[in-house]
MINUDREN-614994 format. One line per field, with one value per residue (C-alpha): residue in one letter; residue number from 0; x, y, z. Coordinates in steps of 0.5 Angstrom, whole numbers, m for minus. Each point is the difference from the previous one (the first is absolute). Layout:
! residues N
residu	(A,...)
num	(NUM,...)
x	(X,...)
y	(Y,...)
z	(Z,...)
***
This chain:
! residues 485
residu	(X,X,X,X,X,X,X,X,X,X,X,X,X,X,X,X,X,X,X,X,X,X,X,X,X,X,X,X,X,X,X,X,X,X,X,X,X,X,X,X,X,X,X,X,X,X,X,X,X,X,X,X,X,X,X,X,X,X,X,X,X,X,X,X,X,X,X,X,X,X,X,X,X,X,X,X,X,X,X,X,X,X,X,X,X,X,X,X,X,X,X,X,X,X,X,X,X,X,X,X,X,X,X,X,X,X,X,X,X,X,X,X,X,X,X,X,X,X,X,X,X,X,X,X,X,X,X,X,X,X,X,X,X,X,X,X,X,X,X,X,X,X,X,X,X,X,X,X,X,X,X,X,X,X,X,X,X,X,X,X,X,X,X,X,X,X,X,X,X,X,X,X,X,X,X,X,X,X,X,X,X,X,X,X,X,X,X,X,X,X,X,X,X,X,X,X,X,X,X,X,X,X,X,X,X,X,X,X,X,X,X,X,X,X,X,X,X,X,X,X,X,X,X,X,X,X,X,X,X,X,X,X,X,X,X,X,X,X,X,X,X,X,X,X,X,X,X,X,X,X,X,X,X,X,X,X,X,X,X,X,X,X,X,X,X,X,X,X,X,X,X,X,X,X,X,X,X,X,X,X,X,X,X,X,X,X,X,X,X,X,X,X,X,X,X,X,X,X,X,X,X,X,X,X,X,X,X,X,X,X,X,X,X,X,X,X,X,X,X,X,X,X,X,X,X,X,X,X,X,X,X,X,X,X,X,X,X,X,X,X,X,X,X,X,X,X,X,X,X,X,X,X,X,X,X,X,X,X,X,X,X,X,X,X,X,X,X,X,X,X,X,X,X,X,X,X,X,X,X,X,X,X,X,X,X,X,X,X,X,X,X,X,X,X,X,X,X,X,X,X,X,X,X,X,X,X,X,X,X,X,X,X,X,X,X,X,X,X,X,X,X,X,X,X,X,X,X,X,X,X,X,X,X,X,X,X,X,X,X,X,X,X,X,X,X,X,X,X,X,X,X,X,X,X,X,X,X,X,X,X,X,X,X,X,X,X,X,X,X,X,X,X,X,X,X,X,X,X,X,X,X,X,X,X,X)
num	(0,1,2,3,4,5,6,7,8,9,10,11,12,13,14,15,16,17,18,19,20,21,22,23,24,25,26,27,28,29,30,31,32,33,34,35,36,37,38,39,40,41,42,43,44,45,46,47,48,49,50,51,52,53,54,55,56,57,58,59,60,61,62,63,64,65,66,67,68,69,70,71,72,73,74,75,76,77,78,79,80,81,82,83,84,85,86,87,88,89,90,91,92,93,94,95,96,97,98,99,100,101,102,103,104,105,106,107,108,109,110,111,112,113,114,115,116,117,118,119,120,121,122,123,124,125,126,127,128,129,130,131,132,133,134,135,136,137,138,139,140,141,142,143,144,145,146,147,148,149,150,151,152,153,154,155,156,157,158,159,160,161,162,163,164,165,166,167,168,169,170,171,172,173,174,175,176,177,178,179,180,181,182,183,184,185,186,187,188,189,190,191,192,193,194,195,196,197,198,199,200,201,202,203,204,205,206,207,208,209,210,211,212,213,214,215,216,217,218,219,220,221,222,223,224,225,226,227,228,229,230,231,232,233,234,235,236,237,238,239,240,241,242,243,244,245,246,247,248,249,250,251,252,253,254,255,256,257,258,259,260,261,262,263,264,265,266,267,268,269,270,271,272,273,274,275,276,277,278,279,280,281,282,283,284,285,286,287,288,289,290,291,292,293,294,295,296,297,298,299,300,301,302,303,304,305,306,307,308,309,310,311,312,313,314,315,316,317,318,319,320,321,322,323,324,325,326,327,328,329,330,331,332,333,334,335,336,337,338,339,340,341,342,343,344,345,346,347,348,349,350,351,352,353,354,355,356,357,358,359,360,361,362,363,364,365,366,367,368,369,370,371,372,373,374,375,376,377,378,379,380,381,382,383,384,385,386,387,388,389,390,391,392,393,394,395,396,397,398,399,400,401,402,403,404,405,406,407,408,409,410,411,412,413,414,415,416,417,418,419,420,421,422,423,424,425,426,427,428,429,430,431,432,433,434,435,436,437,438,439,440,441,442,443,444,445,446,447,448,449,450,451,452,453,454,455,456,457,458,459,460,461,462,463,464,465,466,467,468,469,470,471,472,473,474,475,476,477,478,479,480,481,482,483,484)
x	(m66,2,2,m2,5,m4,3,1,m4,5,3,m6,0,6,m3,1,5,5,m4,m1,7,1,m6,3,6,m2,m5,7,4,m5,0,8,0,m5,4,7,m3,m2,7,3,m5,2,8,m1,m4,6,5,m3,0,7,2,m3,3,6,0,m2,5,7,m4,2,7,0,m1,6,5,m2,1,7,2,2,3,2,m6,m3,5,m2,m8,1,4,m6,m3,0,m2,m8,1,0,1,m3,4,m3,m4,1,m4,0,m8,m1,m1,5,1,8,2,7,2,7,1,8,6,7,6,6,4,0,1,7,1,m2,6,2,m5,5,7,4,7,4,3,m6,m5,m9,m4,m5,m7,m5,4,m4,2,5,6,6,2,8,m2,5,5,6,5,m1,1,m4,m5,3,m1,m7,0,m3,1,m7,m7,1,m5,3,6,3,m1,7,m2,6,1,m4,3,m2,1,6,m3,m1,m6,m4,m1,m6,m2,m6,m6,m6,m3,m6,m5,2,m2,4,7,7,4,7,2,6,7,6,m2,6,m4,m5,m8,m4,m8,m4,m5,m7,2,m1,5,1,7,m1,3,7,5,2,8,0,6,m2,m8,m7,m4,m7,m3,m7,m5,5,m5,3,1,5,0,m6,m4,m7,0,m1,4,0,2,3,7,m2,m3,6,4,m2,m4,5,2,8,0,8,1,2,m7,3,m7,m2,m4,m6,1,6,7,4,6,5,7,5,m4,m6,m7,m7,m3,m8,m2,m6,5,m5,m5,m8,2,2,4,m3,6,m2,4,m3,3,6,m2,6,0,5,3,2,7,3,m7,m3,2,m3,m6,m4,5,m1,5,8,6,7,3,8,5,3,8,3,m3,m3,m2,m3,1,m5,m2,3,m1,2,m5,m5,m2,3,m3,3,1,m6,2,m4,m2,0,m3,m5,1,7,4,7,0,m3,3,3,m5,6,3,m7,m2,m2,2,0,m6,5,m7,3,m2,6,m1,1,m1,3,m4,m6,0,m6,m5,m1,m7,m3,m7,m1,m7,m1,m6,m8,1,m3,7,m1,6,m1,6,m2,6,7,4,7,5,4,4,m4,m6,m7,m2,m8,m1,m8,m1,m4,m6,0,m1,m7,0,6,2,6,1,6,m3,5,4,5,8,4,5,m4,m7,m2,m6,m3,m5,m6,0,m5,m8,2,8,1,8,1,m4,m7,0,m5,m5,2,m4,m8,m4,m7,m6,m3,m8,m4,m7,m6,m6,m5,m3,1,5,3,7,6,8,5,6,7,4,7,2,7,m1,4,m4,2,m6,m1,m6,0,m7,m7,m7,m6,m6,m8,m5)
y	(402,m5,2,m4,m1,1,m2,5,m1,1,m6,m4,0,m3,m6,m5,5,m6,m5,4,0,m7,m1,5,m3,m8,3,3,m5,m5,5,m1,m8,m2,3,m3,m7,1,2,m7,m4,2,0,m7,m3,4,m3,m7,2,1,m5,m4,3,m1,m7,m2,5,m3,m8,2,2,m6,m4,3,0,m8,m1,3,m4,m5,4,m7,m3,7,m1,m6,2,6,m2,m3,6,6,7,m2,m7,1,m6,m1,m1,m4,4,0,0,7,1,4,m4,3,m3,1,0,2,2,0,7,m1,m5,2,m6,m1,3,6,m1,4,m6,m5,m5,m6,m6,m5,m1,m6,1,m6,m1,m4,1,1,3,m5,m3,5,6,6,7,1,m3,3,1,m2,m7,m5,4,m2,5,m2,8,4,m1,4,7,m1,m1,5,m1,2,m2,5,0,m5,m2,m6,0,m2,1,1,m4,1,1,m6,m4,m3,m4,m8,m1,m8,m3,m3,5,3,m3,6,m2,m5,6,3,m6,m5,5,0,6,2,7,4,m2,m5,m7,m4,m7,m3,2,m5,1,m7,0,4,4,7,4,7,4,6,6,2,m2,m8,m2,m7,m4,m6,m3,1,m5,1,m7,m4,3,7,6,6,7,4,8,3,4,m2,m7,m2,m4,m5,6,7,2,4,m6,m4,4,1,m8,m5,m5,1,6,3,6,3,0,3,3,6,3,m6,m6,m3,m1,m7,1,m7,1,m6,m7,3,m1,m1,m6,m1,m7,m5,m6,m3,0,3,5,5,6,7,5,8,6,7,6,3,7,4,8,4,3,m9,1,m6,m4,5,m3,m6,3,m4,m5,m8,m4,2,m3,2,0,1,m6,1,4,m1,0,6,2,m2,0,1,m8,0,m6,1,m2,m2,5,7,3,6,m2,2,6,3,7,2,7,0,7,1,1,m5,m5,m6,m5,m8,m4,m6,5,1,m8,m2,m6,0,m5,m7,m3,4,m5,m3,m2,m7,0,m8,1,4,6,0,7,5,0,m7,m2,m8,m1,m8,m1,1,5,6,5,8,5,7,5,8,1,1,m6,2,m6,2,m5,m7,m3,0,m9,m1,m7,m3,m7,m3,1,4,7,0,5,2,7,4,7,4,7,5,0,m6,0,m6,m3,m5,m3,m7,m4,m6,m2,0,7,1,4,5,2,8,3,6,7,2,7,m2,5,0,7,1,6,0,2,m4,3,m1,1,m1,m5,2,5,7,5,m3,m1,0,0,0,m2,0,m4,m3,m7,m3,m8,0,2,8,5,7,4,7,1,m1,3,m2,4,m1,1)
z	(329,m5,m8,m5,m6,m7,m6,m5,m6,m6,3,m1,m7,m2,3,m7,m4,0,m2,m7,0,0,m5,m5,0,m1,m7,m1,0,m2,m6,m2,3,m5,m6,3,1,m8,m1,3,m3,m7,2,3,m6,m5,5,m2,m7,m1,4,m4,m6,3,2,m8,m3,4,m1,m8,3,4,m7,m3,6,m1,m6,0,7,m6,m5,m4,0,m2,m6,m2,1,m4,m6,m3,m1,m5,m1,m1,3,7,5,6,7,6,4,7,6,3,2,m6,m7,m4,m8,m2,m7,m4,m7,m3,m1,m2,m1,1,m3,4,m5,m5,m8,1,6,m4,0,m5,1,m1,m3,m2,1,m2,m8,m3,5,m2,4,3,m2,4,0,3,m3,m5,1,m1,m8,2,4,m3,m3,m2,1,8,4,m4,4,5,m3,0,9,4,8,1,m4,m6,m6,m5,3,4,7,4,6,6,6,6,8,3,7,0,6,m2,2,2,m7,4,1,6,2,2,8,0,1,m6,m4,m5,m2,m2,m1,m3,1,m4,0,m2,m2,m1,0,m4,1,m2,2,m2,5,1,5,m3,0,1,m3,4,m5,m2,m3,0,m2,m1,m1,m2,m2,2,m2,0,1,m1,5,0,2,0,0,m1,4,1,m4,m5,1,8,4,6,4,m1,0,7,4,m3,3,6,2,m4,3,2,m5,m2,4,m6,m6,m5,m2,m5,m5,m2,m5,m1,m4,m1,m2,m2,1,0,m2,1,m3,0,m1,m1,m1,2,m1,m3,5,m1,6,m4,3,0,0,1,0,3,m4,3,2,5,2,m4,6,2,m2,m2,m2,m5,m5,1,m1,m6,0,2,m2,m3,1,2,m7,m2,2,6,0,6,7,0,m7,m7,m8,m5,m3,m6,m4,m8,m5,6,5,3,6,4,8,5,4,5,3,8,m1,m7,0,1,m7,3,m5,3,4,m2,1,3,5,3,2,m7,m5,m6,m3,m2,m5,m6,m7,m4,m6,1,8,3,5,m3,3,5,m2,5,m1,0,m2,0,0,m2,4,m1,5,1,0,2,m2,1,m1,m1,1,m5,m1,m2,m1,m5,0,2,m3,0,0,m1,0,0,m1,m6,m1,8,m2,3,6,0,0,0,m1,1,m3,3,m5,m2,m1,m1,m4,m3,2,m2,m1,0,m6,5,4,5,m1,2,m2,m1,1,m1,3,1,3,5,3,7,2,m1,1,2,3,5,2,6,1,5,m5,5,5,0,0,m7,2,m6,2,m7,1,m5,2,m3,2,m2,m2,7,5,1,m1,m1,1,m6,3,4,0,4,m2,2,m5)
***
């Protein structure tokens, strides 16, 4: 008897349960997708949104980091504002078109009125200042009574008193009077580094020169000649190379460099002297001095800060010291010393014990032969002649010769405004257009402040900067804003 299988009835109604399931779940999750997918497109769109945002606001950052890439030429540019007057810079390709302009907001002297020193001084009996004298000379210039000068001296640049600056250390390596040629992919380059020069320089080509920074003895003279291009130490006024590229790429460099601090200091011992002539010619020289900056704690070369030219003065003693220059009547000027630690308070060192000569061009009333200037402009050409030195020219104890031919003035331009102290100055009856010695107190730092901001689409982006620039090239950002709006 066959039994036959009957399916229970409840089983048969959950036929189709699971598929509800699956429906419920597909409404439900529909339900949460369509809100999400909402949700992402929105964060998407805002995601485009600041990117894009982003991407103006750091084209306005990039316009300033730009323009501080030539802290230099951002000087130069930026001088010519004003606090109304805004300058605009070029502006760069940075996908976004970005306006950049700067305002001066403040400028800084390279001396305070209490560091304000001498602008000129004549030491010997009789002795003028000269015709083109900037700032207001010393009141005893020419006095009879010789030595009492010297109670108005100072060591260091101080308010209304004669600068004497100490000696400097220096190389006593003797270096190629000749000089250093740069590599030929370093473009046409002589350069000179720090030391001891015991032959005769003589710079009369158009080669430009380069006279990396630091402090230079010579023994004998510089001549800057016809054609002469040069710079002397690196700083404000750029050369045809930078004290690190000479160092490392001249050509047979010394193995001892001698550089420090920015700019240079020439310091004229023995027969030495500087000589700036265009020997008649129409190919005039152009001479220029970077002022010298050295860090405090540079021991030895500190005091050579502010200071371009000296001499090593006294009369030599024996074979390792030096007397004061006394010549009754005439002249009178102490001996030179030195400081190996311009913070110690041990008296300062002989300058003949520390490789130094005193300066043999010392004025005689009736001199036979003449006794040949320290500094020597003979400019007799139809020249065009450039001589720059910001910095102090101290030589007490030589003199000063500006000589112009007749009638050739025109396009001729010495400055000597860092301060002068000399024996005597004198003068040819033409004198060039530009004839100043004495001392302007240059604006070596400015502030500003440097805008950059996007001139079309939106959002509108604005980035202020103020930023400090020394004429040098050295920058200091006070502060940096970018805002939307």
């Amino acid at each position: 008897m066959k039994r036959l299988f009957v399916r229970p009835k409840r089983e048969a109604a959950d036929e189709g349960t699971a598929l509800i399931f699956a429906l419920v779940f597909i409404i439900i999750g529909s339900l949460m997708l369509v809100p999400m997918m909402n949700y992402v497109s929105v964060v998407l769109r805002g995601d485009r949104v600041q990117q894009h945002k982003a991407s103006r606001a750091e084209a306005v950052r990039g316009a300033l980091r730009v323009t501080l890439a030539d802290p230099s030429a951002l000087y130069v540019a930026c001088s010519a504002s004003g606090l109304h007057t805004a300058v605009t810079l070029a502006a760069p390709d940075l996908g976004v078109p970005v306006s950049t302009e700067c305002t001066t907001l403040s400028d800084a002297a390279e001396l305070a009125d209490a560091d304000l020193r001498v602008a000129l001084g004549v030491v010997e009996a009789g002795a003028v200042p000269p015709i083109g004298t900037i700032g207001a000379p010393y009141a005893g210039s020419g006095n009879a009574d010789v030595g009492a000068w010297w109670a108005d001296v100072s060591a260091g640049s101080e308010g209304g008193k004669i600068f004497l600056p100490p000696l400097p250390s220096h190389g006593v390596n003797h270096l190629a009077s000749a000089g250093y040629m740069m590599p030929a992919w370093a473009g046409s380059c002589r350069v000179f580094f720090p030391g001891t020069y015991t032959d005769a320089v003589t710079i009369a080509d158009s080669v430009p020169t380069f006279f990396t920074s630091g402090v230079y003895y010579f023994e004998n003279t510089v001549t800057f000649g016809a054609n002469a291009n040069v710079v002397v130490g690196e700083g404000a006024i750029e050369g045809c190379t930078t004290n690190s590229e000479a160092a490392f790429y001249a050509v047979n460099a010394p193995s001892l460099i001698n550089i420090s601090g920015i700019g240079g200091t020439f310091v004229f011992g023995a027969a030495g002297r500087m000589v700036v002539t265009d020997s008649g010619t129409a190919n005039g020289p152009r001479v220029r001095f970077n002022a010298r900056l050295v860090d405090p704690t540079d021991v030895g070369n500190y005091v050579s800060a502010g200071v371009s030219i000296e001499t090593v003065n006294g009369v030599t003693s024996g074979a390792t010291s030096s007397t004061d220059l006394v010549l009754p009547g005439q002249l009178q000027v102490p001996k030179s010393t030195t400081e190996t630690n311009p913070g110690d308070t041990t008296p300062p060192v002989d300058a003949a014990s520390t490789g130094y000569r005193p300066s043999t061009l010392v004025p005689t009333v009736s001199p036979v032969p003449p006794v040949a200037p320290v500094i020597d402009f003979q400019l007799t050409g139809t020249s065009t002649t450039t001589v720059y030195i910001p910095g102090y020219v101290s030589v007490p104890q030589g003199a000063i010769n500006v000589t112009v031919g007749s009638g050739k003035g025109a396009n001729k331009s010495i400055q000597l405004v860092g301060g002068v102290l000399a024996a005597k100055i004198t003068q040819s009856v033409d004198l060039p257009a530009d004839n100043q010695l004495g001392m302007v107190n240059r604006i070596v730092q400015k502030t500003f402040k440097i805008v950059s901001t996007t001139t079309s689409g939106t959002p509108h982006i604005t980035s202020i900067a103020i930023v400090q620039v020394n004429d040098y090239g050295k920058f200091a950002v006070n502060s940096w804003v970018t805002s939307a709006g």
